[in-house]
C-alpha positions as CSV (number, residue, x, y, z in Angstrom):
1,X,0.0,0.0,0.0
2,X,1.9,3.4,-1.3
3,X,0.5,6.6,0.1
4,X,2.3,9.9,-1.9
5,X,2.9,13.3,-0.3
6,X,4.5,16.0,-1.7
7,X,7.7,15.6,-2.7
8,X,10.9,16.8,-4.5
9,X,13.3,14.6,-6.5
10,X,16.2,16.9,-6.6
11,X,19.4,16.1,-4.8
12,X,19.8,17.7,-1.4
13,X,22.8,20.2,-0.8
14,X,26.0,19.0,0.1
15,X,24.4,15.2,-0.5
16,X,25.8,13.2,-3.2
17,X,26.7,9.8,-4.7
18,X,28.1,7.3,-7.2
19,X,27.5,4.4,-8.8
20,X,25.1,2.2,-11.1
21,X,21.6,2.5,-10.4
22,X,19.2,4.8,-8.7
23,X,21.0,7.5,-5.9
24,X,18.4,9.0,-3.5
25,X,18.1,12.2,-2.8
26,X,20.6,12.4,0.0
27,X,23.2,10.3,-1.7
28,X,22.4,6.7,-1.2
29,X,22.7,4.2,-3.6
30,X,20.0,1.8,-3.6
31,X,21.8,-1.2,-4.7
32,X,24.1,-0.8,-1.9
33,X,21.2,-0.5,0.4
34,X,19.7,-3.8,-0.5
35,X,23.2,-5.5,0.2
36,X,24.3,-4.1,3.7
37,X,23.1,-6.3,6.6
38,X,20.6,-5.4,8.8
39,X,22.7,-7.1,12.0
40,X,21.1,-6.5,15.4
41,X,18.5,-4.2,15.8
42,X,15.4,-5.9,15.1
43,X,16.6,-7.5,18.4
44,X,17.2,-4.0,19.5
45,X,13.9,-2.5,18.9
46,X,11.3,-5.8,19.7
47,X,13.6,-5.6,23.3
48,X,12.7,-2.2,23.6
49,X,8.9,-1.8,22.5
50,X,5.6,-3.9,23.8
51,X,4.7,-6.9,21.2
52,X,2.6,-6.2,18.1
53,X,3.5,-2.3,18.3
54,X,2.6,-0.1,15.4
55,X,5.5,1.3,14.0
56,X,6.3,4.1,12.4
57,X,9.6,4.0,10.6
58,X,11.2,7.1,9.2
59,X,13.5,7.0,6.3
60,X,12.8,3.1,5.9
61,X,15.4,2.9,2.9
62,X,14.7,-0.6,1.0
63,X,12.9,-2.5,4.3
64,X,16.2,-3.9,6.1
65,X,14.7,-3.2,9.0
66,X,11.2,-3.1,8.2
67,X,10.8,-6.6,6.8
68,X,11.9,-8.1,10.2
69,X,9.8,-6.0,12.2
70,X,6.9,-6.9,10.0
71,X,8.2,-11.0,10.3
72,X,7.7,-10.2,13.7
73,X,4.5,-9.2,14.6
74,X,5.0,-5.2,14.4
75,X,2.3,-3.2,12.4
76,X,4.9,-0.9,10.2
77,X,4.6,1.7,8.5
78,X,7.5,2.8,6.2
79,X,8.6,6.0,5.1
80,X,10.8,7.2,3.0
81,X,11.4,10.0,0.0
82,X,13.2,7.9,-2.5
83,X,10.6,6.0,-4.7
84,X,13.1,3.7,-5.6
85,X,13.8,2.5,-1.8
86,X,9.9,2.3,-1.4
87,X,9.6,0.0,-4.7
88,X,11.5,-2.7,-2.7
89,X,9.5,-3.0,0.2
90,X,7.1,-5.6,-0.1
91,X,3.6,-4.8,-0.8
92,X,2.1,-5.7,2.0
93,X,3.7,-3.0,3.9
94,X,2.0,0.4,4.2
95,X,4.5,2.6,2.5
96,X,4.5,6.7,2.4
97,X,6.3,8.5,-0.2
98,X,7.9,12.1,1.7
99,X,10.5,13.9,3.2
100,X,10.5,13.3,6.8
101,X,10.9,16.6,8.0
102,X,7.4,17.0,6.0
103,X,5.6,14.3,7.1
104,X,2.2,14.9,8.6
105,X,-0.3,11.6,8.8
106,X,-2.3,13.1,11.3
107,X,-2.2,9.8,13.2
108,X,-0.1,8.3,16.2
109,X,1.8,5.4,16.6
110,X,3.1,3.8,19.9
111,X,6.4,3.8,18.1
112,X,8.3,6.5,16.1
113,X,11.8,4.7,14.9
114,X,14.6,7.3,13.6
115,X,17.1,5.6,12.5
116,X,20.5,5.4,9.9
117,X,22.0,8.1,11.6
118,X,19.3,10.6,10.4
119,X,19.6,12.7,13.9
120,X,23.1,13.7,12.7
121,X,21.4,15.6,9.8
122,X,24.1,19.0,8.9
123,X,21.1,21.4,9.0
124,X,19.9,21.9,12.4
125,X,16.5,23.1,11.2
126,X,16.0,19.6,9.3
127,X,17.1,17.8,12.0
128,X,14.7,19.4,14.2
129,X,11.8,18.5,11.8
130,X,13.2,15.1,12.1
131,X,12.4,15.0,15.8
132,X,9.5,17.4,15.3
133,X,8.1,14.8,13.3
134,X,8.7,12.0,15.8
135,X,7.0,13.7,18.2
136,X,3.7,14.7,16.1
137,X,3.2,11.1,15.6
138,X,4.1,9.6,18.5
139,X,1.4,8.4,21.3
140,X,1.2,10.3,24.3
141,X,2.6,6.8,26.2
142,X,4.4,5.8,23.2
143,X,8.1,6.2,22.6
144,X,10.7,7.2,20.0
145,X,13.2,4.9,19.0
146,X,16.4,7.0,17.7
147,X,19.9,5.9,16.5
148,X,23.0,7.3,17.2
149,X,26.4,7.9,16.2
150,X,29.2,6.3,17.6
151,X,31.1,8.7,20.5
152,X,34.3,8.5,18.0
153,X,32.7,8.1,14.7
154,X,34.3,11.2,13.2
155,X,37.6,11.2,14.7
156,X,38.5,7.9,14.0
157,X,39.1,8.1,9.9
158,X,39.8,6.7,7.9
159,X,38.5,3.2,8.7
160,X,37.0,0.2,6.6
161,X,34.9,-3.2,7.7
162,X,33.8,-6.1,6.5
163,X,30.3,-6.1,5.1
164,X,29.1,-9.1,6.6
165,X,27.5,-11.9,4.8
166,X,29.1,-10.4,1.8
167,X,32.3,-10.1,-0.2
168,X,32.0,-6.0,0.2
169,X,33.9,-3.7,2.3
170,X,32.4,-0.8,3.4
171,X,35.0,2.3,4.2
172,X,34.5,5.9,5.8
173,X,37.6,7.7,3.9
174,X,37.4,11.0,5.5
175,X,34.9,13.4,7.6
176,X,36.2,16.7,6.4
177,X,35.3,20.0,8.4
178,X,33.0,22.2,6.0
179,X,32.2,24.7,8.7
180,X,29.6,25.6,11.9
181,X,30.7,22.3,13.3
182,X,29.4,20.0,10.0
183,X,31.5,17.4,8.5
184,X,31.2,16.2,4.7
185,X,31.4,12.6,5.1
186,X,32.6,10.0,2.1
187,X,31.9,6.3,1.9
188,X,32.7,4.1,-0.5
189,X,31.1,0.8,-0.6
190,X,33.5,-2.1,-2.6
191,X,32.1,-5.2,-4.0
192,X,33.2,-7.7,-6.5
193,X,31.5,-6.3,-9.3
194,X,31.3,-2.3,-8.7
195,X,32.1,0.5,-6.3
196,X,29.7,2.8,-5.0
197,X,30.2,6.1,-2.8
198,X,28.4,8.3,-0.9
199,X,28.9,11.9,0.2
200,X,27.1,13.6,3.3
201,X,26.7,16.1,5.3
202,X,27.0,15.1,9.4
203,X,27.0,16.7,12.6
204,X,28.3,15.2,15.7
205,X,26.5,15.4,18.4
206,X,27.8,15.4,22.3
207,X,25.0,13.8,24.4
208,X,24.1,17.0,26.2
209,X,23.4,18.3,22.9
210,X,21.8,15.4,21.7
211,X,19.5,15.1,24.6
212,X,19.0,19.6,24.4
213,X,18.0,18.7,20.8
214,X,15.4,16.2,21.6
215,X,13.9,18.4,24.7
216,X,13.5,21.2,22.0
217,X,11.2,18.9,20.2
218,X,9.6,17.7,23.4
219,X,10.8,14.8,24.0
220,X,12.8,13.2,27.0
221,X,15.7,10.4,26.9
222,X,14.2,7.8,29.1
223,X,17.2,5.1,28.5
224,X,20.0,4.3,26.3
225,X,19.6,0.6,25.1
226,X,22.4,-0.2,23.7
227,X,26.4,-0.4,25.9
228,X,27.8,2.1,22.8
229,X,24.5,4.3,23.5
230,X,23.9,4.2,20.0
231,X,20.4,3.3,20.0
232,X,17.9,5.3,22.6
233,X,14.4,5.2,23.7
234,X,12.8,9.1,24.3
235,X,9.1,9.8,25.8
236,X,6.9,12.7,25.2
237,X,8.1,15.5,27.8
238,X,5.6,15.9,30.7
């Protein structure tokens, strides 16, 4: 099921990307997408919300996450800007095509998941709508699922990994300073039989202005789930 909002298809400043195939708006290549792993947090998450939840999942990508949830018992419902990352979901799955800055369903779920990083957003005023938008669609005793950077995630560059399951190797080359405390990221994403890359724009967050960044938006940190404090469940403020 495929609900459409408005939405733009031009490439988003300081977001870019290479490779064969579609690239989303903020750089992402959809092949890669549908190769990473989705590794642990569907255990994450059903650890962290009541069973049979309705979900809903901002910037969904191709269903990595979504497709377990679903497997799972969790009523989902995906969104993402990129038609091409929305075509992959299965159709079973309630889909919405928007910006998530832009969303408005006018419903509320007992979860709102942000997650991919999409917190770190370089413009502060979209990464307020991010959590402006978890927080118009969240229940009032729901809570918001969001996902973190790592504490050295910028500093330690340039670094590669193992894409497991794969013959890939995913690398962060560099995190170059571009001003007002943003950093251009690069990644390049090896396989056997093609190379794709993706530029972005990131801001690293400390945890006090992470957590002043959700309390804006009206939401609280209740815990961090995870030991690296990546992933973290928020409330609705009192």
């Amino acid at each position: 099921m495929d609900d459409n909002t408005n939405i733009s298809d031009g490439r988003r400043k300081g977001y870019d990307g290479t490779g064969t195939g579609a690239i989303t708006p903020d750089g992402c290549a959809v092949e890669v997408w549908t190769r990473l792993p989705v590794g642990d947090a569907p255990d994450v998450i059903e650890g962290a919300i009541p069973p049979g939840a309705s979900i809903l999942e901002l910037g969904c990508g191709v269903g990595r996450m979504t497709h377990p949830l679903a497997d799972r018992g969790f009523a989902v419902t995906a969104v993402d800007e990129s038609a091409e990352m929305l075509a992959l979901v299965r159709p079973e799955v309630r889909t919405v095509r928007s910006p998530i800055e832009e969303l408005d369903l006018g419903e509320r779920f007992d979860v709102v998941m942000l997650a991919s990083f999409l917190v770190h957003a370089g413009d502060t005023a979209v990464r307020q709508g991010l959590l402006e938008t978890c927080r118009r669609h969240v229940a009032e005793d729901g809570c918001v699922l969001v996902q973190r950077e790592g504490e050295d995630w910028h500093r330690n560059v340039p670094r590669e990994s193992r894409i497991a399951g794969t013959d890939g190797v995913a690398r962060i080359v560099s995190a170059t300073p571009v001003g007002d405390g943003v950093n251009s990221v690069h990644a390049e994403y090896e396989f056997p039989d093609g190379t794709w890359t993706q530029t972005f724009l990131s801001r690293p967050l400390t945890t006090e202005v992470f957590e002043r960044a959700l309390a804006d938006a009206g939401l609280r940190v209740e815990t961090y789930l995870t030991e690296d404090r990546t992933w973290v469940r928020a409330r609705p403020a009192d």
